[in-house]
Structures are given as structure tokens and as C-alpha cells.
C-alpha positions as CSV (number, residue, x, y, z in Angstrom):
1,X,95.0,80.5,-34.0
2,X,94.5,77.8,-36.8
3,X,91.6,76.9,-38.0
4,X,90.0,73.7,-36.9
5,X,87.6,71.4,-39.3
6,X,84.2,71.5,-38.0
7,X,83.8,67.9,-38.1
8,X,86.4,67.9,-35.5
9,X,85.1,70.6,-32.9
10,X,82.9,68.0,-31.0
11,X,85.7,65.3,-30.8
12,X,88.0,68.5,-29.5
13,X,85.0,70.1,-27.1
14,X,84.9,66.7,-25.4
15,X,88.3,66.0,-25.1
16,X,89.1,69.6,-23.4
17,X,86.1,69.2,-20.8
18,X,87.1,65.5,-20.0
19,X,89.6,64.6,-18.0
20,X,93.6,65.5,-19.3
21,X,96.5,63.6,-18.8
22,X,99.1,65.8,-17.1
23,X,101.2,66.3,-19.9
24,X,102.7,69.7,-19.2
25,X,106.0,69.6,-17.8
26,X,107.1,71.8,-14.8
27,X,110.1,73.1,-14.6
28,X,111.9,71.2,-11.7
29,X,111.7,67.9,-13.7
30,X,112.8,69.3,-16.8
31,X,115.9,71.0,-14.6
32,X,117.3,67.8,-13.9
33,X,117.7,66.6,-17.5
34,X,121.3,67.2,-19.3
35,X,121.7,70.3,-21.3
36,X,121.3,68.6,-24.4
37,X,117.7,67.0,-23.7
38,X,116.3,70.3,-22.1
39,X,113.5,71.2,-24.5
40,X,114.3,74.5,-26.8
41,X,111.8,77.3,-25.9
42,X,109.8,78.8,-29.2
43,X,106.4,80.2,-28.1
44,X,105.8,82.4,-24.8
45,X,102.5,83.1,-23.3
46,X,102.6,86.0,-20.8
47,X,98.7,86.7,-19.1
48,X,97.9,88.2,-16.1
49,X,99.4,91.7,-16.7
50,X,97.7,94.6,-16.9
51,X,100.5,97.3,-16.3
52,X,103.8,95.2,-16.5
53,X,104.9,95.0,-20.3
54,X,105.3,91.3,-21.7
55,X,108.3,92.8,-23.0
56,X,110.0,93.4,-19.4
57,X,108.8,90.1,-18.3
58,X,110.4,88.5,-20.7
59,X,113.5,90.5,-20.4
60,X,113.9,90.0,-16.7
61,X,114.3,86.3,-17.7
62,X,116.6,86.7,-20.8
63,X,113.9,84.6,-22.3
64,X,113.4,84.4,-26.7
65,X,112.7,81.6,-29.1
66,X,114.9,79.3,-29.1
67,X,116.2,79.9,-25.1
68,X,116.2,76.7,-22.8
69,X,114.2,76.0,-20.0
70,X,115.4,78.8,-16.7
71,X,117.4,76.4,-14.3
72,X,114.8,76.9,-11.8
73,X,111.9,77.8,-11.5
74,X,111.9,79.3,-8.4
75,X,114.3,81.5,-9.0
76,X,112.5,82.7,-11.8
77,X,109.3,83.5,-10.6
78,X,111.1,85.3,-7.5
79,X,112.9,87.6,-10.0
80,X,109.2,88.2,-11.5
81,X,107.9,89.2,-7.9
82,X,110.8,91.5,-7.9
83,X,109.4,93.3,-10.0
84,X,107.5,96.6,-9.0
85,X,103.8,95.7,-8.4
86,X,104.1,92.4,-9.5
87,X,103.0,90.1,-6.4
88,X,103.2,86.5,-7.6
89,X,104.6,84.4,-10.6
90,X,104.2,81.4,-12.0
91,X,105.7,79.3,-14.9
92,X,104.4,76.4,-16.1
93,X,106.0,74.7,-19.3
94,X,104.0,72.6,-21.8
95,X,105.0,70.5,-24.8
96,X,103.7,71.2,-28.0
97,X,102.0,73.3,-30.0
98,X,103.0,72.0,-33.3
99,X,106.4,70.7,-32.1
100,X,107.2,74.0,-30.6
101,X,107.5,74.3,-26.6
102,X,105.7,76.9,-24.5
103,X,106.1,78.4,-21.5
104,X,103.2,79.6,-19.4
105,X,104.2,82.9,-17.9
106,X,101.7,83.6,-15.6
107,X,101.6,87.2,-13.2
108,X,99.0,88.6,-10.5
109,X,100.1,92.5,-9.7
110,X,99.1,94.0,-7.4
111,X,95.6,95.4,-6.5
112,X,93.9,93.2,-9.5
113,X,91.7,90.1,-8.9
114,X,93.7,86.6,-8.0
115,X,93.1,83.0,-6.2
116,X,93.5,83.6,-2.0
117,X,96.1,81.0,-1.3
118,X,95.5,79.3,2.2
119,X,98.8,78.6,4.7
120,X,100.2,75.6,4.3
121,X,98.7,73.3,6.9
122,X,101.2,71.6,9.5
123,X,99.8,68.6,10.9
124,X,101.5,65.2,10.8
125,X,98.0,62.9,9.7
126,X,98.6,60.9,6.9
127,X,96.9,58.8,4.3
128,X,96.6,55.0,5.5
129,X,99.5,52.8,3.1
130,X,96.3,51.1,0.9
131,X,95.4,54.3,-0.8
132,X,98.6,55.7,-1.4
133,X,99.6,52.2,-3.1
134,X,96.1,52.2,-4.9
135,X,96.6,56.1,-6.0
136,X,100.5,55.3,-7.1
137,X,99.1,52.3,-9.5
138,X,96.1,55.0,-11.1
139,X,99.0,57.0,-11.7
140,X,101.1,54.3,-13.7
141,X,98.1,53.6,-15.3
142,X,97.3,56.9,-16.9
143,X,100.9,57.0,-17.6
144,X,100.2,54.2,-20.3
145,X,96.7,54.9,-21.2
146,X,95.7,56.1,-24.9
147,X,92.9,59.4,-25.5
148,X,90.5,56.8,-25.4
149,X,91.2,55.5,-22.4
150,X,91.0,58.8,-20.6
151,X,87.0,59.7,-21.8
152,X,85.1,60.1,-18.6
153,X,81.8,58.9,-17.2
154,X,80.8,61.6,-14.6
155,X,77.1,61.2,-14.1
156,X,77.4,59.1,-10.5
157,X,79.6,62.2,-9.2
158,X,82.6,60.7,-10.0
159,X,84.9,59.6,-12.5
160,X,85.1,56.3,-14.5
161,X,87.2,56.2,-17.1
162,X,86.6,54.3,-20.4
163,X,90.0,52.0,-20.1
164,X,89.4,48.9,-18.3
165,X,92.7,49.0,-16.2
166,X,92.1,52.6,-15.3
167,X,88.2,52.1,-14.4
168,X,89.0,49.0,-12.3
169,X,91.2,51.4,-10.3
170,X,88.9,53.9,-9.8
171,X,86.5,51.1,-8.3
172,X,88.7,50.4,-5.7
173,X,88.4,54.0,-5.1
174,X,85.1,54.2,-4.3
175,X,85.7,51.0,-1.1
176,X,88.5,53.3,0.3
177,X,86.3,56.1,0.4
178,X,83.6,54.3,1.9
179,X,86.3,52.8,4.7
180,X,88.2,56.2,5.3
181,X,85.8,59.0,4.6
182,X,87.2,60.9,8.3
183,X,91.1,60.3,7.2
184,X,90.4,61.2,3.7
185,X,88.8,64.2,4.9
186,X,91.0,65.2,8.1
187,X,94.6,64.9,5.4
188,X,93.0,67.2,3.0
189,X,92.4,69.8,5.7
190,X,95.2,69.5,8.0
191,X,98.2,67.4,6.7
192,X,101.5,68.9,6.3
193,X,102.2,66.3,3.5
194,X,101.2,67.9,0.0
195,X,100.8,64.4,-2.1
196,X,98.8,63.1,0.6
197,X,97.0,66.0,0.6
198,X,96.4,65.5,-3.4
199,X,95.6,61.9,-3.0
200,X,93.2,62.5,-0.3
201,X,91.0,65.3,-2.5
202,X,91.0,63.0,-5.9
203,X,89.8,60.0,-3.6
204,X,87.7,61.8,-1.4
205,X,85.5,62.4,-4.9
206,X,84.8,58.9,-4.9
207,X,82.7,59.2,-1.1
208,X,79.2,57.7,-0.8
209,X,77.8,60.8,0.8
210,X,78.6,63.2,-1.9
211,X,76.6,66.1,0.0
212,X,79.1,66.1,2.6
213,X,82.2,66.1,1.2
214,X,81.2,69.2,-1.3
215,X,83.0,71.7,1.4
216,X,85.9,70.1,2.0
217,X,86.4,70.0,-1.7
218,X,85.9,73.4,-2.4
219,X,87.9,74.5,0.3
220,X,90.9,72.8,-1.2
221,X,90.4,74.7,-4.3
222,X,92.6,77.3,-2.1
223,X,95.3,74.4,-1.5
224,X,98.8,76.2,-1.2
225,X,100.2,73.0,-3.5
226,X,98.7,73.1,-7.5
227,X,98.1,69.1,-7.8
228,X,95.9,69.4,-4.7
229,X,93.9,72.2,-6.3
230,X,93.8,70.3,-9.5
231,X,92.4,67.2,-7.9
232,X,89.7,69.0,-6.0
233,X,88.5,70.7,-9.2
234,X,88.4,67.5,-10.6
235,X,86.5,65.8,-8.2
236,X,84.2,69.1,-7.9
237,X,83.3,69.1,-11.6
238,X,82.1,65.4,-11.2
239,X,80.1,66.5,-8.3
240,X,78.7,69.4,-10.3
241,X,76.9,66.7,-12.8
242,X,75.6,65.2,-10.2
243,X,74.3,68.4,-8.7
244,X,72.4,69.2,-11.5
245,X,69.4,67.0,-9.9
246,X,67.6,69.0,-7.4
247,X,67.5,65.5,-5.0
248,X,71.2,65.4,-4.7
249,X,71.1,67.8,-2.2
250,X,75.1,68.6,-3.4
251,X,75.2,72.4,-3.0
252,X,78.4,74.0,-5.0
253,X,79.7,77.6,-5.1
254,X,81.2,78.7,-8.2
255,X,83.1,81.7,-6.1
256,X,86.4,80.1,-6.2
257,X,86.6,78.6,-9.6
258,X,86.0,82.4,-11.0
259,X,88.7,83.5,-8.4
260,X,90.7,80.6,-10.4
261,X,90.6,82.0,-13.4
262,X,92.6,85.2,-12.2
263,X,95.0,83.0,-10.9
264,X,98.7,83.4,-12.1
265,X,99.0,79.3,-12.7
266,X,97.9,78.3,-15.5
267,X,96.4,75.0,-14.6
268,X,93.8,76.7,-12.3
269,X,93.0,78.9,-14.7
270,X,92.0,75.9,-17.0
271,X,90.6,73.8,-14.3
272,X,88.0,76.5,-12.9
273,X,87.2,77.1,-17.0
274,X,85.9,74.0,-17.4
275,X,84.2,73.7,-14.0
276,X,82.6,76.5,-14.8
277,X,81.5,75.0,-18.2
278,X,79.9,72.2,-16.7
279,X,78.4,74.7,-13.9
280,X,77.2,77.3,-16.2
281,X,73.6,76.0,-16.7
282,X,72.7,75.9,-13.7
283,X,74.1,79.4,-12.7
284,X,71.9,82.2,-11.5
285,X,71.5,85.4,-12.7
286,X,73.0,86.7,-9.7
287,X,76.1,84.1,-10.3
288,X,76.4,85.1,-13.9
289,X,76.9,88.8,-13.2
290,X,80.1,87.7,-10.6
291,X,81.8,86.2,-13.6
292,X,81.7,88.9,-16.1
293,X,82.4,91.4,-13.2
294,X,85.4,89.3,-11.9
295,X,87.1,87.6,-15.0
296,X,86.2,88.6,-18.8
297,X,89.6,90.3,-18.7
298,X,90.9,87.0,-18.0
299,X,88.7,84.7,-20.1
300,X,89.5,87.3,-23.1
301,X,93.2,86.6,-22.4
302,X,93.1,82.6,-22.4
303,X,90.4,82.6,-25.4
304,X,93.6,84.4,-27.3
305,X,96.0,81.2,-26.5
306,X,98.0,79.7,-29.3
307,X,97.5,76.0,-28.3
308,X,94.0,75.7,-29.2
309,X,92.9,73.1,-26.3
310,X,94.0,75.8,-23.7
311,X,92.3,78.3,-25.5
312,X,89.1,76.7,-26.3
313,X,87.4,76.8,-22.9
314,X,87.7,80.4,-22.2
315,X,86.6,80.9,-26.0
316,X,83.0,78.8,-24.8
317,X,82.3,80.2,-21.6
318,X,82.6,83.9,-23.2
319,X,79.9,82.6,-25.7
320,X,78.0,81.9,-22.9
321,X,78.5,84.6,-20.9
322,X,77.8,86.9,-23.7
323,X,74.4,84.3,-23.9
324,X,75.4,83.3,-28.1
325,X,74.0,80.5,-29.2
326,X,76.3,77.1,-28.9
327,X,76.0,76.8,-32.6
328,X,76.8,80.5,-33.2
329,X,80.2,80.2,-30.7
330,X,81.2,77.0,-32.4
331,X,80.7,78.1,-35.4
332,X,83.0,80.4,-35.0
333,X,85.6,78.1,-33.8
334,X,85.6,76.4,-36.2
335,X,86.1,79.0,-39.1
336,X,89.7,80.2,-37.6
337,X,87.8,84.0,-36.8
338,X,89.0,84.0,-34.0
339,X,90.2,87.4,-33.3
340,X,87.1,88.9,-35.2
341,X,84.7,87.0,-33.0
342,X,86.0,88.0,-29.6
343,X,85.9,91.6,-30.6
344,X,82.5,90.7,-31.6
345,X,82.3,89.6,-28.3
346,X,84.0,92.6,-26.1
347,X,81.6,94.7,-27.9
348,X,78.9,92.6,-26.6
349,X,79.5,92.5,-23.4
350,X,80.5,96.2,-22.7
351,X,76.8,97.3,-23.9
């Protein structure tokens, strides 16, 4: 990993644990582009496997440098779980790390730790038209807004972002969520519809009664679709600032956002990193001990990512599992020793 300049680490720390822009690209919208526009494949992250080689993974996919996209990704990830002891898959493309594309090759094998997926729901409830329009124009917004648009204010238990057109959004979020706190609530458990399932968990963050919305939330951190997982997370991590005073009354379990971090898709592994981030603090001891018993194999993994913001959660909560001063981690960030600090680290932690 390159080294970063020290002046930078706080600008990069904030930016990780705010808010992100979706800007990875999944495979079914690259798919549909003409040959020539597909994005060239250079750098391959492959997590998750303890037993199955990179090597074969890779292989079963004809996949080196300079390879396109696989034409689906569905396809691929099925000939992953063909794979003896390999039980799920998941690829998740991202553009860049210094021009170069990546593709996110995520496995859970069998008998080793992993996110419990819920069935899809199957009832027909849906999202009244207001919200839906109001989510689709947050959407277009973000779409347009700069980095400094996208810095969050979480401290009411929900986000406002610094841009005016994207804040002004989100404040029609928090009426909706005051008029259709029992729809919100009844699409994210039990709608067949994914989006409105999605829509309903980032809205539902914006509730008055943040106490009673903290289940629902955290039970759609087990979502069968990744957006609504994502959104929850979100939403959760807002909650967990808010959580922090003891009058709130907001109770949140860190149990599923570990689990997350086992999972095959990236984006929950990132997602329950920095919840857990903002959580840690308040952790007990009892909490603490779950984490390194569940997930240092997988924190040690992401900490070892080439594109640094995807790295550099995982790289902070192992400082703080390993209880290293947040001068001492950064520190080390900052230097480009990576590799020598996280065996520094493993060391640590096995004692």
C-alpha cells in the first residue's frame, strides 16, 4: 500500500467514516455497455478463503490483468459456488485505484463464519408515490454532488449532508417519516419489492422515535438485497451517535455488523467496519471479545486492501481492538508500514 502524507490522514479518516457515494460499479450495469467501453480488469482482490486457493478462483473465471468484466455476474459467482466447499460468491467491481479497475472477489466456504441471509419477503405492501419521488430526486442529487457535499452531520440520529440541495432533501425526509412511520416500517419487513424495501430503511432513519425503529433497522442488516442492507447500516450508524447519550434510550447490538464483516460482499464488509468504528467506544468488554473471536481473520484481510479507503477501516478497528493508541495506529498509516504494523499487530493479539 502507498504511503499517505500525514497531513492528509484526518481529511481521509473522515471521508471513509462519512457517508460514500456509491461509486463502485456492479456488474449487471457494466454488462450492458459495448465491448469497447467495458472497463479493462488490472487488480483482483480475492478475501474470504481460507482453503480455496486465489489461484483457482481466479482460474475458474479465466480472470488476469488486463481481462474484461465476466458477462454476468451471476453466472460467475454460480461457477464460484461450484466449487467444492465454496458456499456463496460475490463480485463486486470498483473503479480506481490509480486508474486501474478492481474486482472484488468475495467467498464464504463452508463451515467458516458469514452474514445469515433472511428469505426474501413476499408481500405486495409498497411505499406510498411521495417518498419514492422524494428518494428518486436524493438520488439525482448525490449523483451531482462534490466530496464536500457528501460530509455528514449525524449527531440528531440522522444524516444531513453539508450540500444545500442534498440537506433540503433529507428534510423532507424527516415529514415522511413522521406521516408513514407504520408503512415505512411494515415495507422494510414484509415487501416483496427490493427498492422499496431500500427506500423504506434509509427513510425510516429519519423517524421521530428513534428508540423504536432500532429493531427494525437492525433486522434488515440480514436483507436478502445489498442496497437494503447498505441503507440500514447507514441509518444504524447515525443512530449509534445518537446512542451514545444514555437518555436516548436507542439500544443497538453490534452482533450483525461483526457477522458483516465475514460476509462474502464487500460492501457489507465495509459498511459493518465503519459501524463498528463509530460503536466501538461504547462496546463492552464482553462485546469486544465477540469481535476478535469472530472476525480478526477478516479485518486482517481488508486492512491488506490495495485501495487505501477500503482498507483503512479494518486497519483502525484492529488498532483498537488490539487497544493502540489512535496516535500510534495512525501513525502508522501514515508512514506506508503497513505490512510491518499488522504483524505487529497479529502478534499482539494472539498473546
Amino acid at each position: 500500500m502507498t504511503p499517505i502524507a500525514a497531513g492528509a490522514l484526518a481529511t481521509l479518516v473522515r471521508a471513509v467514516l462519512n457517508f460514500m457515494r456509491v461509486i463502485g460499479v456492479l456488474l449487471p450495469l457494466i454488462v450492458a455497455l459495448p465491448a469497447a467501453a467495458q472497463p479493462r480488469l488490472e487488480l483482483f482482490e480475492v478475501f474470504g478463503n481460507r482453503r480455496v486457493s486465489s489461484e483457482r478462483i481466479l482460474k475458474a473465471l479465466s480472470l488476469k490483468p488486463g481481462a474484461p468484466l465476466p458477462k454476468s455476474r451471476n453466472e460467475a459467482e454460480e461457477i464460484l459456488e461450484s466449487i467444492d466447499g465454496v458456499t456463496r460468491a460475490h463480485l463486486e467491481a470498483f473503479c480506481c485505484e490509480g486508474g486501474k479497475s478492481i474486482l472484488y472477489i468475495g467467498i464464504q466456504e463452508r463451515g467458516q463464519p458469514g452474514l445469515e441471509l433472511l428469505s426474501p419477503p413476499s408481500g405486495d405492501v409498497l411505499l406510498p408515490p411521495e417518498i419514492v419521488s422524494v428518494y428518486d430526486d436524493f438520488t439525482q442529487a448525490l449523483g451531482r454532488a462534490s466530496e464536500e457535499d457528501l460530509v455528514e452531520d449525524l449527531t440528531a440520529g440522522h444524516s444531513l449532508m453539508r450540500g444545500v440541495a442534498l440537506r433540503t432533501i433529507q428534510q423532507r425526509f424527516l415529514g415522511l417519516a413522521e406521516l408513514h412511520p407504520t408503512v415505512l416500517r411494515e415495507v422494510l419487513r414484509d415487501s416483496a419489492d427490493e427498492d422499496h424495501r431500500a427506500i423504506a430503511a434509509y427513510v425510516l432513519g429519519y423517524a421521530k422515535d428513534k428508540a423504536a425503529i432500532t429493531q427494525d433497522l437492525q433486522r434488515a442488516l440480514r436483507d436478502p438485497a445489498q442496497l437494503v442492507r447498505t441503507n440500514a447500516a447507514r441509518a444504524l450508524k447515525a443512530l449509534a451517535i445518537l446512542a451514545a447519550k444514555p437518555e436516548s434510550g436507542i439500544q443497538i447490538s453490534t452482533t450483525w455488523f461483526v457477522e458483516m464483516l465475514n460476509a462474502p460482499a464487500l460492501t457489507d464488509r465495509l459498511e459493518g467496519a465503519r459501524a463498528l468504528l463509530t460503536l466501538f467506544d461504547s462496546m463492552s468488554d464482553q462485546t469486544r471479545a465477540h469481535l476478535r473471536d469472530r472476525a480478526l481473520p477478516a479485518l486482517f484481510e481488508m486492512a491488506r486492501f490495495r485501495h487505501l479507503p477500503h482498507a483503512l477501516p479494518a486497519f483502525l478497528l484492529l488498532g483498537k481492538v488490539a487497544e493502540l493508541p489512535d496516535g500510534e495506529v495512525e501513525e502508522a498509516w501514515s508512514s506506508g508500514g503497513h505490512e510491518a504494523f499488522l504483524e505487529k499487530l497479529r502478534r499482539s493479539l494472539r498473546r
